[in-house]
C-alpha positions as a Markdown table, in Angstrom:
| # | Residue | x | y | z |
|---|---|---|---|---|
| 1 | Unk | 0.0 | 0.0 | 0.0 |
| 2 | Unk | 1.0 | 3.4 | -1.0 |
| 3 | Unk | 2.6 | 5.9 | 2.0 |
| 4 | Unk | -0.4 | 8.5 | 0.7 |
| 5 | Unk | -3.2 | 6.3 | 1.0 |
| 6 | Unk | -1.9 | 4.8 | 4.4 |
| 7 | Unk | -1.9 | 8.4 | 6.1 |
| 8 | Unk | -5.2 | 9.0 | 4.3 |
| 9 | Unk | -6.5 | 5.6 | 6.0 |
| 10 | Unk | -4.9 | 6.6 | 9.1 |
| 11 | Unk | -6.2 | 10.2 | 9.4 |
| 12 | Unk | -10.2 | 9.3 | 8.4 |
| 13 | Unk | -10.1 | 6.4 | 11.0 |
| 14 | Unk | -8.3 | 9.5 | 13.5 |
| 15 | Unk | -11.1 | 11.9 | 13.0 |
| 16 | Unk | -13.5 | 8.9 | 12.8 |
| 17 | Unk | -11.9 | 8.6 | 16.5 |
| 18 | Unk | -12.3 | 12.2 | 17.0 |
| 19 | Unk | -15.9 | 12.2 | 15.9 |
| 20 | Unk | -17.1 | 9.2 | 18.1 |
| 21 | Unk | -15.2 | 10.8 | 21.3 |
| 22 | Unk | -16.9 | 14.1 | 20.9 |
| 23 | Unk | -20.1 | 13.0 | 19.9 |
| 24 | Unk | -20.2 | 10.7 | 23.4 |
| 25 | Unk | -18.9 | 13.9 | 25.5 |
| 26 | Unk | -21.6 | 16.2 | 24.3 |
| 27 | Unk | -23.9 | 13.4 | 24.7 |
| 28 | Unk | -22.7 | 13.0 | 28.2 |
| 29 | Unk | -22.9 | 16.4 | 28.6 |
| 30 | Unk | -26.6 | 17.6 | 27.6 |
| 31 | Unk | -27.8 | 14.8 | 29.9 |
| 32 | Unk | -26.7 | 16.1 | 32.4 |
| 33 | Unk | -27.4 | 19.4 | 31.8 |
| 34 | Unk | -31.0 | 17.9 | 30.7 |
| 35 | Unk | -31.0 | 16.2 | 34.2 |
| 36 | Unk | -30.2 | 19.8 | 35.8 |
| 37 | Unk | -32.6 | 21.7 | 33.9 |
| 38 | Unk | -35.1 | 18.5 | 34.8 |
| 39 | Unk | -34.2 | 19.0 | 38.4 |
| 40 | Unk | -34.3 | 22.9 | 38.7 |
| 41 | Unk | -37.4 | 23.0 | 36.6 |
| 42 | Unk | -39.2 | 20.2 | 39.6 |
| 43 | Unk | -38.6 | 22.2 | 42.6 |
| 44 | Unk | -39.6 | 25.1 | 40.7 |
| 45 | Unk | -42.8 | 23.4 | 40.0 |
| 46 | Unk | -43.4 | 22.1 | 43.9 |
| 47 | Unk | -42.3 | 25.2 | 44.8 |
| 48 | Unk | -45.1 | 27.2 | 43.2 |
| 49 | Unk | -47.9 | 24.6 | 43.9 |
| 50 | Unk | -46.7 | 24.2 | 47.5 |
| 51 | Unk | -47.1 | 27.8 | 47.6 |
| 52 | Unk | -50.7 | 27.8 | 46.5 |
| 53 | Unk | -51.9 | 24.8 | 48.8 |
| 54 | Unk | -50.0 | 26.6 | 51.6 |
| 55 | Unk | -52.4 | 30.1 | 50.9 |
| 56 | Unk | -55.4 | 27.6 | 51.0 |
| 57 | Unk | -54.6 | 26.2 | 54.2 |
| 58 | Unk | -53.4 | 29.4 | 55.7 |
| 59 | Unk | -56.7 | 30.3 | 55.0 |
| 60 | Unk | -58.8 | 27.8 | 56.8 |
| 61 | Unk | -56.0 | 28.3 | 59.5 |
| 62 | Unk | -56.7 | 32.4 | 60.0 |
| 63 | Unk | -60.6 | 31.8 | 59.9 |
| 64 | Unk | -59.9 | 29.4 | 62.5 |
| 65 | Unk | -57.6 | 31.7 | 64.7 |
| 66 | Unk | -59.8 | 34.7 | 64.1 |
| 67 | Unk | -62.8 | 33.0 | 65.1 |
| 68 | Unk | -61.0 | 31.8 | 68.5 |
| 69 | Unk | -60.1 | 35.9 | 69.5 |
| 70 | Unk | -63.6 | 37.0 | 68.4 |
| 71 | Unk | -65.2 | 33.9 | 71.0 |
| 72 | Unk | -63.0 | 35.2 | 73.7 |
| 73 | Unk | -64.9 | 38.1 | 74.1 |
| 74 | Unk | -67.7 | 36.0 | 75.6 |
| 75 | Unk | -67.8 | 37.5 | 78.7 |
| 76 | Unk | -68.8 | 41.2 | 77.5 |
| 77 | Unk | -72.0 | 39.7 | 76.4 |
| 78 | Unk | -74.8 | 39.1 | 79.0 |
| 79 | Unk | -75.3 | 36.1 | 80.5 |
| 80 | Unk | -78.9 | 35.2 | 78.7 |
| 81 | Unk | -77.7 | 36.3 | 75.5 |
| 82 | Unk | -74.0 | 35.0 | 75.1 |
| 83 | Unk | -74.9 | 31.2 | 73.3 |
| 84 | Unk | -77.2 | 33.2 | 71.3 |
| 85 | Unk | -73.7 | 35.2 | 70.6 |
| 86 | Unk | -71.8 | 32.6 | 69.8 |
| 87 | Unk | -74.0 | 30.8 | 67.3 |
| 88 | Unk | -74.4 | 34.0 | 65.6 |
| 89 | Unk | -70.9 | 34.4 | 65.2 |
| 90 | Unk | -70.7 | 30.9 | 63.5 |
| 91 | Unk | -73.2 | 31.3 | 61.6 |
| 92 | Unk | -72.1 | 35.1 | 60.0 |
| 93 | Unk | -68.5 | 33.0 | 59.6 |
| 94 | Unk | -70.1 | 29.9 | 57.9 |
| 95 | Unk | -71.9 | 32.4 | 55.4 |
| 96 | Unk | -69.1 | 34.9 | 54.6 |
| 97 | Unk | -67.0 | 31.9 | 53.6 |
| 98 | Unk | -68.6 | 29.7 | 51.4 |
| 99 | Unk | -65.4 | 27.1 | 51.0 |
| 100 | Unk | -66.4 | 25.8 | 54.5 |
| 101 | Unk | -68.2 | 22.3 | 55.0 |
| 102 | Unk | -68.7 | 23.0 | 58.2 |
| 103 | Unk | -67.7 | 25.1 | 61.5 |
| 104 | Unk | -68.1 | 24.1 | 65.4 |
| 105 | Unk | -67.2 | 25.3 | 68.8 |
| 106 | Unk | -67.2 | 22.7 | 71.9 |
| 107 | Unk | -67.2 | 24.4 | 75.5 |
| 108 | Unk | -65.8 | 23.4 | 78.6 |
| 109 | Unk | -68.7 | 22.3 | 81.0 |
| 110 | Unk | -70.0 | 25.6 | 83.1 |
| 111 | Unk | -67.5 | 27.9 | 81.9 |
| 112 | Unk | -70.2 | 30.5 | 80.1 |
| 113 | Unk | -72.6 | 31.1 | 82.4 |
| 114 | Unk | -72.1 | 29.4 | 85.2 |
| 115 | Unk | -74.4 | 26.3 | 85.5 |
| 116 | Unk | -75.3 | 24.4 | 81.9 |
| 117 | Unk | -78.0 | 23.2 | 82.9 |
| 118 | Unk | -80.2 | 25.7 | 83.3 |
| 119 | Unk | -79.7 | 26.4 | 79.1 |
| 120 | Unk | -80.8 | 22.7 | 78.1 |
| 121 | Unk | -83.1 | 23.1 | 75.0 |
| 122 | Unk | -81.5 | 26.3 | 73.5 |
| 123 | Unk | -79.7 | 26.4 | 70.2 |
| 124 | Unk | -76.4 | 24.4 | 69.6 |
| 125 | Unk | -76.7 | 22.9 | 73.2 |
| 126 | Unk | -76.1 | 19.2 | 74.2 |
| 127 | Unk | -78.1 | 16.8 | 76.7 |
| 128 | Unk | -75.7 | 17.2 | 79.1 |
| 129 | Unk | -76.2 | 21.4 | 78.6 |
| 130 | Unk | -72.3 | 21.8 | 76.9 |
| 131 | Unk | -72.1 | 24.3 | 74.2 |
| 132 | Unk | -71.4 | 22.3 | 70.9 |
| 133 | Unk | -73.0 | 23.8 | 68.1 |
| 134 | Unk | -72.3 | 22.2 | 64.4 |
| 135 | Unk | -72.4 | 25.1 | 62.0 |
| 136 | Unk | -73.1 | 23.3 | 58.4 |
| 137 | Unk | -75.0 | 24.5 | 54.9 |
| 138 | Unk | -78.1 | 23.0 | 52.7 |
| 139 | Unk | -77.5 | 24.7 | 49.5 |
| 140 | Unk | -77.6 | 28.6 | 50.5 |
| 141 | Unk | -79.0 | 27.6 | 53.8 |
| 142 | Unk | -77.7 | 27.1 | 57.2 |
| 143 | Unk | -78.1 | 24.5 | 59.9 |
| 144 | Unk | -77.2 | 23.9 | 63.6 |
| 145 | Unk | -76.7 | 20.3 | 65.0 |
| 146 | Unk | -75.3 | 19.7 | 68.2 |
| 147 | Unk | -72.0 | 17.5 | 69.4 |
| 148 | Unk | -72.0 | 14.6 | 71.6 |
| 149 | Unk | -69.6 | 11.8 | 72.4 |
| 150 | Unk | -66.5 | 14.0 | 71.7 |
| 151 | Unk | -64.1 | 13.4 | 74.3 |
| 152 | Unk | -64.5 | 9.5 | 74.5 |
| 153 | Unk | -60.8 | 8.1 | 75.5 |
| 154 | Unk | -59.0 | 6.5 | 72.9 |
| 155 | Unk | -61.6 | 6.8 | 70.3 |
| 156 | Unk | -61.4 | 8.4 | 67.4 |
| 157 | Unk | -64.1 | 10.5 | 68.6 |
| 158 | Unk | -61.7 | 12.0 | 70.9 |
| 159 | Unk | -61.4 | 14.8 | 68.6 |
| 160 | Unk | -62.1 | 17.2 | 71.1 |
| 161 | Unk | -59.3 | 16.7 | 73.7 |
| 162 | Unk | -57.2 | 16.3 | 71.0 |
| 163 | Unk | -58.1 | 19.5 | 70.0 |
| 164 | Unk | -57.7 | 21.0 | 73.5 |
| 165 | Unk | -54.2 | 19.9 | 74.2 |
| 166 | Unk | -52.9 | 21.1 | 70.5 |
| 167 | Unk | -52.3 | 24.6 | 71.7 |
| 168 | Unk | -52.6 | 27.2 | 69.6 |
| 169 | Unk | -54.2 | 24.3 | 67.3 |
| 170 | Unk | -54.0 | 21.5 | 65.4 |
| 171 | Unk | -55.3 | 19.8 | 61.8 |
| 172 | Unk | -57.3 | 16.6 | 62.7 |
| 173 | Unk | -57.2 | 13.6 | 60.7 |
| 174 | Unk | -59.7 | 12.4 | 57.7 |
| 175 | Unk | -62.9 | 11.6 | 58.6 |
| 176 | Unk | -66.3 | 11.0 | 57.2 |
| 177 | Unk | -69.2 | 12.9 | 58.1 |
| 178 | Unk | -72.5 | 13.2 | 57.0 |
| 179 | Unk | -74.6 | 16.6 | 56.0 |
| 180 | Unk | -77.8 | 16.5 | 54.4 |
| 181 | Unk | -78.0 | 13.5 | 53.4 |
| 182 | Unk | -74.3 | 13.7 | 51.7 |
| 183 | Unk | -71.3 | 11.6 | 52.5 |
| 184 | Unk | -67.9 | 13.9 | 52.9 |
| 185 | Unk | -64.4 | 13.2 | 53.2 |
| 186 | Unk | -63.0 | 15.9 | 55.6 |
| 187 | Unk | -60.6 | 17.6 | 57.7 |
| 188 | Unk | -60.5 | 20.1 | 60.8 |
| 189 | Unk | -58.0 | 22.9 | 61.1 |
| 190 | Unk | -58.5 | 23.6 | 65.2 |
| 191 | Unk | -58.1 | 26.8 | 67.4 |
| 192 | Unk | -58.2 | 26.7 | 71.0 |
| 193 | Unk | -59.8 | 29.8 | 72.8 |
| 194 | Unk | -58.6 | 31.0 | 76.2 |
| 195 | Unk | -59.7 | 32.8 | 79.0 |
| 196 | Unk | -56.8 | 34.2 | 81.5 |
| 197 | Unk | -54.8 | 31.5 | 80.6 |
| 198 | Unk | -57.2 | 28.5 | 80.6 |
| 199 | Unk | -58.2 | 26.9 | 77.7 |
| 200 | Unk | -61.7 | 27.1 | 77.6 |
| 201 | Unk | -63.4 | 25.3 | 74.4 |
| 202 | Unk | -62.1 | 24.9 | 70.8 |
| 203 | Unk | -63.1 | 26.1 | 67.3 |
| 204 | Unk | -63.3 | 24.0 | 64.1 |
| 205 | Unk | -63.2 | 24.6 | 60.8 |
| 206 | Unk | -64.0 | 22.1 | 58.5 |
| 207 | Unk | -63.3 | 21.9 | 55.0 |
| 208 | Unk | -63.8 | 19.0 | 52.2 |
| 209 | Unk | -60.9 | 17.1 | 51.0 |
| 210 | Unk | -62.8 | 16.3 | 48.0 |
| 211 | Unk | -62.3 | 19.4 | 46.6 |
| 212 | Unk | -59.1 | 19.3 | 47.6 |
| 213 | Unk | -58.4 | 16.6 | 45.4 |
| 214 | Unk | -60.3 | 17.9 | 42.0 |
| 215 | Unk | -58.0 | 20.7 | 42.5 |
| 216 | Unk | -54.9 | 18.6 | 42.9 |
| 217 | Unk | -56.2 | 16.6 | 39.8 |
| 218 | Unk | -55.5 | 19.5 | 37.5 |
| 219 | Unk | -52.6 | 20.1 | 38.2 |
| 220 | Unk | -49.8 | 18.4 | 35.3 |
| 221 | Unk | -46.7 | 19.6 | 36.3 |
| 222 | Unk | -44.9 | 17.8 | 33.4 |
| 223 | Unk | -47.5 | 18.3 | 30.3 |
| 224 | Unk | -50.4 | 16.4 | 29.8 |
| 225 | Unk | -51.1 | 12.5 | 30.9 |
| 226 | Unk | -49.6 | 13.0 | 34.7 |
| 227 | Unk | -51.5 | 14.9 | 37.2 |
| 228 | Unk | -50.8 | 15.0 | 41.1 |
| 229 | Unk | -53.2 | 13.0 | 43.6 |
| 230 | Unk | -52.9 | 14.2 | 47.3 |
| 231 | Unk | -53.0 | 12.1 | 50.0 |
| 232 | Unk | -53.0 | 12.7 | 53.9 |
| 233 | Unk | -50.9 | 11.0 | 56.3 |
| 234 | Unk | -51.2 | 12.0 | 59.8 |
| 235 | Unk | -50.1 | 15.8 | 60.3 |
| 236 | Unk | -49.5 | 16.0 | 56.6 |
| 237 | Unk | -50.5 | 16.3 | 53.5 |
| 238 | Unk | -48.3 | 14.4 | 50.4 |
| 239 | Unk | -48.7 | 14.4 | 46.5 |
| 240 | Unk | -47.3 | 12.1 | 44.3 |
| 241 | Unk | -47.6 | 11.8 | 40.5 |
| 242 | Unk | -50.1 | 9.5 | 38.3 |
| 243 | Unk | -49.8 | 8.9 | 34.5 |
């Protein structure tokens, strides 16, 4: 073989060499700048919709709080008329705010007036005369229920000491509850109210985690075909990706 054509053999297969070399380094390369982009563009996404489900819940969290300072005025309102008071002020919440299932208060026994008893039969009051009003809607209309069984040990209707100890509140786990006929999945986000020091009662706010999860369900954060589904697990809430 010629000297020419052996250095023309020997410099294609070299750049052939060359080629192949770089081709696999910028290969190499824009993965893992794909991979960076892919990772940056992620927590940029949770980010923003952490963001969002964080103002919802702050939400239910400040009605909840609010509604606690405005109970503690209890005592600037004559004896006769303070329950009457109090459900009002539910009520006027439960309207203004129409993403509430539901809103409640639970009293410590004797601590409004004095002696419970005497106030069986009035609105949002228990058998046993406690103050446990369930605040709830019928289409544009309002409802009051009352609360029993709430402070059972170790069951899970034990929501109300829960509630109590959880100071300055607490988010109570899933449950199912009934209103008008229609089943919900729901939540609580709690306040505790306080009179010098003492806790005296605890107000609810109850919102559906059904609408929750429609909202979560339009959410694609990479295109169309994967959406988020939420899912609580105690004290938390936790979304993971479905295609």
């Amino acid at each position: 073989m010629k000297i020419g054509v052996k250095l023309t053999v020997t410099m294609i297969t070299i750049s052939l060499l060359v080629l192949v070399s770089v081709g696999v380094t910028l290969l190499v390369q824009s993965r893992n700048y794909i991979t960076e982009f892919s990772d940056e563009g992620a927590v940029a996404t949770a980010k923003e919709y952490a963001a969002e489900f964080r103002n919802t819940f702050s939400s239910y969290w400040y009605t909840a709080e609010t509604t606690a300072f405005i109970l503690e005025e209890y005592e600037a309102i004559g004896l006769e008329n303070r329950r009457r008071f109090l459900n009002k002020t539910l009520e006027h919440i439960l309207q203004k705010y129409p993403n509430i299932l539901g809103i409640w208060s639970i009293w410590e026994p004797d601590v409004l007036e004095g002696d419970d008893m005497l106030y069986l039969g009035t609105e949002g009051t228990n058998d046993a005369g406690r103050f446990a009003p369930y605040w709830y809607r019928i289409g544009n209309q309002t409802r009051v229920q009352t609360l029993n069984n709430f402070e059972l040990p170790g069951q899970r209707n034990d929501y109300y000491q829960t509630a109590k100890q959880n100071i300055p509140g607490a988010v109570r786990d899933p449950f199912y509850i009934t209103l008008a006929g229609r089943n919900f999945l729901a939540s609580s986000i709690t306040a505790t109210i306080h009179n010098n020091g003492r806790v005296v009662g605890v107000i609810g706010v109850d919102f559906d985690l059904g609408l929750i999860q429609q909202t979560v369900q339009t959410l694609y954060p990479f295109g169309s075909g994967d959406f988020l589904h939420g899912i609580r697990y105690p004290a938390a809430f936790f979304l993971h990706i479905e295609g």
